[in-house]
N, C-alpha and C positions, 0 to 999 in steps of 0.2 A: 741733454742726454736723450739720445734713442732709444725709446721706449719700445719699438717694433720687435715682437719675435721673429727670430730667423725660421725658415723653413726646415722642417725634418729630411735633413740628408738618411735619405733609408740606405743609401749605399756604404755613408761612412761607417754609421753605425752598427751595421750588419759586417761589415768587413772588422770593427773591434771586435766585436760580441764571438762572432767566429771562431776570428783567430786565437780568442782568451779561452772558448769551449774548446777548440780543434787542439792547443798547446796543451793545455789543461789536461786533457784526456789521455792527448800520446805521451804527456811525463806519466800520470798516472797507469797506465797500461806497461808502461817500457818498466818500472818501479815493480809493478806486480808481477810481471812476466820473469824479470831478472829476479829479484827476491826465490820465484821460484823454483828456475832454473840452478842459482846457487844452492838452495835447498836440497834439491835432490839428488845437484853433483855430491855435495857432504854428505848426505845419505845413501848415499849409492858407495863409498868412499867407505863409510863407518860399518856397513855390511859385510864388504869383503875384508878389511882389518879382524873384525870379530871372528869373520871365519878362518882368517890364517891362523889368529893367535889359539882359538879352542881347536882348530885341528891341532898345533902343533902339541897343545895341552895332550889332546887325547892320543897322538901318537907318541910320546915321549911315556906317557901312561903303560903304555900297551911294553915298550923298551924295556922301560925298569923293571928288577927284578925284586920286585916286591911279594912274588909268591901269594899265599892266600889270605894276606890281609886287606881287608873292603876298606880302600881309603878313596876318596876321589885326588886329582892332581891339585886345584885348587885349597885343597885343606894340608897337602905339604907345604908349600908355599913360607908359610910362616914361617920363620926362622925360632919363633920364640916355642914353638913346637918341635919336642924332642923324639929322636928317633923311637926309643925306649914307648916315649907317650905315644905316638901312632903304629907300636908294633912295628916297625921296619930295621932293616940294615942300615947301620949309618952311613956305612959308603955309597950303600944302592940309594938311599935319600938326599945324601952329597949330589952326587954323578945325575942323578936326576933334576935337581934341583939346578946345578951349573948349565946343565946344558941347555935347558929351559930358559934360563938368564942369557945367556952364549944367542940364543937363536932371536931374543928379544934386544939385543944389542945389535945385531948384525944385521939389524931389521933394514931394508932399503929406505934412503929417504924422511927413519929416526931423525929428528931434533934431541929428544930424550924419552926414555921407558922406566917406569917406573911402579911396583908391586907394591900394593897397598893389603893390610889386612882390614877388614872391616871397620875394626876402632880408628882407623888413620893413621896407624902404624907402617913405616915403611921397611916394607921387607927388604927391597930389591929396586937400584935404582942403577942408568947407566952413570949416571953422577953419582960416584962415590961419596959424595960430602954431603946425602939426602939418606944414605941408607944408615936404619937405628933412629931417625927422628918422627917425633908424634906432631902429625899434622891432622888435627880434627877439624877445624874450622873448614872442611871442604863439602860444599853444597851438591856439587856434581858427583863425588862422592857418595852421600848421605841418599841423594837421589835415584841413583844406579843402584843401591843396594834393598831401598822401597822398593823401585819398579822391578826391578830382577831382570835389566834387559840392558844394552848397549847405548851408550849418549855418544851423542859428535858435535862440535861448533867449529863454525870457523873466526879465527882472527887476522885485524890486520897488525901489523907490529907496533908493538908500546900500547894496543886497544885492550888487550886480555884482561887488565883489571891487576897485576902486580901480583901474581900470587905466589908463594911462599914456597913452592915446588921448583917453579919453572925457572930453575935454572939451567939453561942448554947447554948442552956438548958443544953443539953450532949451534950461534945464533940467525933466526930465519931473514931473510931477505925482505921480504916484502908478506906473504899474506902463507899463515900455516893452519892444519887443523887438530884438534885435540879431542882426540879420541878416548872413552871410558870400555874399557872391556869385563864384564863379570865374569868369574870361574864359580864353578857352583860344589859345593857339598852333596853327599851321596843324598841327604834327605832335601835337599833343592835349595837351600841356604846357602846367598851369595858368602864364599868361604873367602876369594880374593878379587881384587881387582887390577887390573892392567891399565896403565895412563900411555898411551903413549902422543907426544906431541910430533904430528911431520908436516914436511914442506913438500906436497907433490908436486914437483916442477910439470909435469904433463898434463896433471888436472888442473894446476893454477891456470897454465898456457890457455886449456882450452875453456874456463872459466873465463877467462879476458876475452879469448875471441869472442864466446857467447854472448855475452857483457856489448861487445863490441857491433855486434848483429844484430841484437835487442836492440837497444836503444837507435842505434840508426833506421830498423824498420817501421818501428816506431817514430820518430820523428818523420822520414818518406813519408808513410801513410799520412800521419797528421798535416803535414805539408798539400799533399795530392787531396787529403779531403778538406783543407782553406783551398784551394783551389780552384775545385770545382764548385763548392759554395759560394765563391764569390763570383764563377763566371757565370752560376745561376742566377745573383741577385742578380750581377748587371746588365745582363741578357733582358730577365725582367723588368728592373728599373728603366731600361731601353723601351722595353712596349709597351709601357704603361706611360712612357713620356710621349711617345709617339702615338699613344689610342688619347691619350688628354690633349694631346696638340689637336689630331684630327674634329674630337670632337668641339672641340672649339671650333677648331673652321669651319665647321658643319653649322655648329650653330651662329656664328656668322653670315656663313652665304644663306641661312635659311633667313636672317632677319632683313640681312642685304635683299635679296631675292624678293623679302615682301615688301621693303620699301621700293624697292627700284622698281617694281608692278607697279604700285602703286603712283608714285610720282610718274613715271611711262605713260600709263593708261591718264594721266590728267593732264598730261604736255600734250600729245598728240592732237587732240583737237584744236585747242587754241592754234597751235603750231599751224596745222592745214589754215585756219582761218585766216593767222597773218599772211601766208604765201600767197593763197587766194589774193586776198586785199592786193599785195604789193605786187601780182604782175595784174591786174586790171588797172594798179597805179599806174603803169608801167605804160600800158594801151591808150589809155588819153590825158595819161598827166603832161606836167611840163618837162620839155626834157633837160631844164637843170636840174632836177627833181631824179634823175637816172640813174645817177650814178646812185645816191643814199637807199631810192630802191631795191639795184641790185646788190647792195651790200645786205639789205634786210633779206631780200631772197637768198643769198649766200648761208648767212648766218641762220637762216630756218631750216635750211638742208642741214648744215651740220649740227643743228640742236634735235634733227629728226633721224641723223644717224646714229648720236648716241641714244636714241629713245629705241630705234630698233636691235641696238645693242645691248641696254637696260632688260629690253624685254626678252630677248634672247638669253642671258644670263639670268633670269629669275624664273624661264619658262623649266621645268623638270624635261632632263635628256634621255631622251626615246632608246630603249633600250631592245629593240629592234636591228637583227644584223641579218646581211647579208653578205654573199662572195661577191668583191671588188677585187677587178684587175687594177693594182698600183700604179701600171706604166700609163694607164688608158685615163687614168683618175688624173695623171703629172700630167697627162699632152694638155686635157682641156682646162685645166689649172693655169696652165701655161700661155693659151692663148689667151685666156681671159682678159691677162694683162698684156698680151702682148703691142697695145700700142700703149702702155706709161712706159711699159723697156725702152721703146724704139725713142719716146721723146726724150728719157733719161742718158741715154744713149750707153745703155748696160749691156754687156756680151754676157750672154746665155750659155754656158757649161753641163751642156745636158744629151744627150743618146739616147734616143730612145728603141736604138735597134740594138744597144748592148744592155739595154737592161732587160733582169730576168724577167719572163714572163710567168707572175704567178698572184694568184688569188689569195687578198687576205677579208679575216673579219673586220667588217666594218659597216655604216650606214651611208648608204649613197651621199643625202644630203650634208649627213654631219660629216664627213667626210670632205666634202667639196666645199665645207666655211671653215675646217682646218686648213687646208691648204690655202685657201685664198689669205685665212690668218697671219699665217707663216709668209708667205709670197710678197704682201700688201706692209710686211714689216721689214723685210729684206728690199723689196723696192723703193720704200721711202728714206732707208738707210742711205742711200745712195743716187743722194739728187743730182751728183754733177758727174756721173758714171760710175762705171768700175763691171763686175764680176759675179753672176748669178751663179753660182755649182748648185746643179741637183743632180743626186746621182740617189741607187737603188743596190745595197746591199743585204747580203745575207751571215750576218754573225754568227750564228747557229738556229742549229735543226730547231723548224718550227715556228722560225723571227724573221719578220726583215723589218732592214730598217733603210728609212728613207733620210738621204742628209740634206738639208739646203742653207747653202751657206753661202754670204755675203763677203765684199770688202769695203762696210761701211766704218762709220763711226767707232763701230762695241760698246760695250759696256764694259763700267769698274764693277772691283768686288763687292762693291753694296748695291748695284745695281742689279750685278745677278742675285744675287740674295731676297732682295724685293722683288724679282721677276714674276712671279706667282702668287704675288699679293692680290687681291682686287683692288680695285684703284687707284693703285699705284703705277705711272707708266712715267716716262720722258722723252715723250711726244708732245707737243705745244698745245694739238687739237685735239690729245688723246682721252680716251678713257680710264683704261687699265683694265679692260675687262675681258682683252682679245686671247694674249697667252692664258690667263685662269680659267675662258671656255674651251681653250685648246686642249688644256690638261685633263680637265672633268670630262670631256669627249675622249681622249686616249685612254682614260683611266678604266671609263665604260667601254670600250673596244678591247680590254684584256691587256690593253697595250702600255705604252709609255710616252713621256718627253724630258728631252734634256739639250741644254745649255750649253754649249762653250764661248767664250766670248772673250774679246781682250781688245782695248781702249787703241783708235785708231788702227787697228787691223783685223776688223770683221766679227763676224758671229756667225755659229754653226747650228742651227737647230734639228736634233737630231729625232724622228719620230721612229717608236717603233710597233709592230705589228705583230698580232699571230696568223701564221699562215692558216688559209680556211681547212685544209686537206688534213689538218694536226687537230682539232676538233671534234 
């Protein structure tokens, strides 16, 4: 059994945690928002019912001709109250009375209406088979006649809880509201009340749409902000893998750097010593002896290139610039080599009267051991001929970039991948040290390098530059 912990994915985890806060929040928000929204439409609803039904109270008041007896509308009401008992006409009490009922039936959008006396007596119902029964067990009732003021709820159908009134004229469709209306007594004592149950098709409609706008702006949002929380983690998770990678290599080439000093600085001499020895070998030894000599002098040169390469990759690069002309830097680049070209028997793909002429930063010398870099790995790609292109482009304002490219060998995908390794090369005699001081020299120059390559049909090594004049 594997015993090793896994590593904290901060990505995964921050992309659950998110999405469970961000989900979390927009049901929550979309729940409060709708809740409220419903709320208010019923409210707003139950406002203007109370006001139809006491206007019609008070104008139907104002109609009858009840002369100078101080009754209020609400206290006729009662059926179990007699003409005689409130002082009135019993026709003008009738006549008042119906038409009141008349305008609470013909009400738009009614389900049922229905006149309650205070005890839960029904006066008046548009369902005839409710009026004359005592229905006291009513909470909403009992409640509206404490507070002395208007209740409203809404239901959805079969939710209302079964109650003993509501039986409808029409039954509602989908979602109605039940409204409580009080009429008051001359001394402010709720005298009756008004039930009436409706189905506003125009308020439901626009109830749904609302419903429908909530929660999807709510979800949007919730959405848009996992979003953008997550293209922060990753963004971050990005430079903090990329500032941990770096420092890594940092601290590599600084341990690299001080071994390879070290080791350098302790070759070198031995190194001149054995050369010495083996060409004075050379001067008066035997000359069957010649040959094993100059292998030892061979083999000292190339133990003393890589020591001036060693030393070169652990020396710190001079961060020193000046304006360098490109084309003038590629002529003398170019002749450097120009007898390994001519023995390789490479054609040179190069103009130097078409390329632009313009100054970038860079440092003379570091400059002229990149290019020999570049050139000296293009050249050897290509022991039995082929194809040198250097050309001198401008990508955009501010850049150029210089290409040199080959038609040697290439490289596969894991070779380019390791290309910028240190000591990694696949060269025989190589080091691996020449493209990683290429890079650290572009990198200090403001600039760049990059790669293309592909296995028997060349390599493209692309350098780029800031122009001096954009500075």
């Amino acid at each position: 059994m594997d015993g090793s912990r896994k590593p904290f994915n901060l990505r995964r985890w921050f992309s659950v945690v998110s999405l469970l806060v961000t989900g979390g929040a927009a049901i929550v928000s979309g729940a409060i928002l709708s809740n409220f929204f419903v709320t208010e439409a019923i409210k707003r609803d139950a406002l203007l019912t109370k006001q139809f039904i006491q206007s019609i109270a008070e104008i139907e008041l104002r109609h009858a001709r009840f002369g100078l007896a101080n009754v209020s509308f609400g206290a006729i009401l009662d059926e179990r109250r007699s003409a005689g008992e409130l002082g009135l006409e019993p026709e003008n009490l009738a006549r008042a009375r119906q038409e009141f009922f008349d305008h609470l039936r013909n009400m738009p959008e009614a389900l049922l209406a229905t006149v309650f006396a205070p005890d839960g007596y029904v006066t008046w119902s548009s369902n005839a088979l409710l009026i004359g029964k005592m229905l006291p067990d009513n909470h909403e009732l009992a409640e509206v006649i404490e507070r002395r003021d208007a209740m409203a709820g809404g239901h959805l159908k079969g939710t209302a809880g079964g109650k003993v009134e509501q039986q409808f004229v029409r039954y509602p469709e989908d979602f109605y509201i039940e409204n409580y209306v009080p009429l008051f007594d001359r001394d402010g004592t709720v005298a009756s009340v008004v039930e009436i149950y409706k189905e506003p098709r125009d308020l439901i409609h626009s109830l749904k749409r609302g419903y429908l706008l909530i929660w999807l702006a709510a979800l949007l949002s919730g959405a848009a902000v996992y979003v953008c929380l997550r293209w922060i983690i990753i963004r971050a998770a990005r430079q903090i893998d990329d500032q941990q990678r770096e420092i890594v290599e940092n601290k590599t080439l600084v341990a690299l750097g001080e071994m390879s000093s070290a080791v350098a600085h302790g070759l070198r001499n031995p190194l001149a010593s054995i050369r010495s020895s083996a060409e004075v070998a050379l001067e008066v030894g035997d000359p069957s002896t010649a040959k094993n000599l100059n292998d030892i002098v061979t083999q000292v040169d190339r133990l003393s290139k890589w020591v001036r390469e060693l030393l070169q990759f652990s020396k710190p690069i001079s961060d020193e610039r000046e304006a360098v002309k490109i084309d003038m830097a590629l002529e003398n680049a170019l002749s450097t080599y120009e007898v390994q070209i001519r023995r390789a028997g490479i054609e040179v793909d190069w103009t130097p009267d078409a390329a632009p002429t313009v100054e970038v930063h860079a440092n003379g010398p570091l400059l002229e051991q990149v290019l020999n870099s570049v050139l000296s790995n293009a050249i050897e790609a290509m022991p039995r001929g082929g194809r040198l292109g250097v050309a001198v482009e401008v990508p955009a304002r501010g850049r150029v970039a210089v290409k040199i490219s080959d038609t040697g060998c290439g490289m596969s995908e894991k070779q380019l991948e390791l290309a910028f390794k240190p000591f990694h090369t696949t060269k025989r005699n190589g080091l691996g040290v020449g493209l990683v001081l290429v890079k650290r020299i572009m990198e200090r120059f403001g600039g760049g390098v990059a790669l293309e390559s592909r296995e028997q049909a060349g390599t493209t090594v692309s350098l780029t530059f800031k122009v001096a004049e954009q500075e």
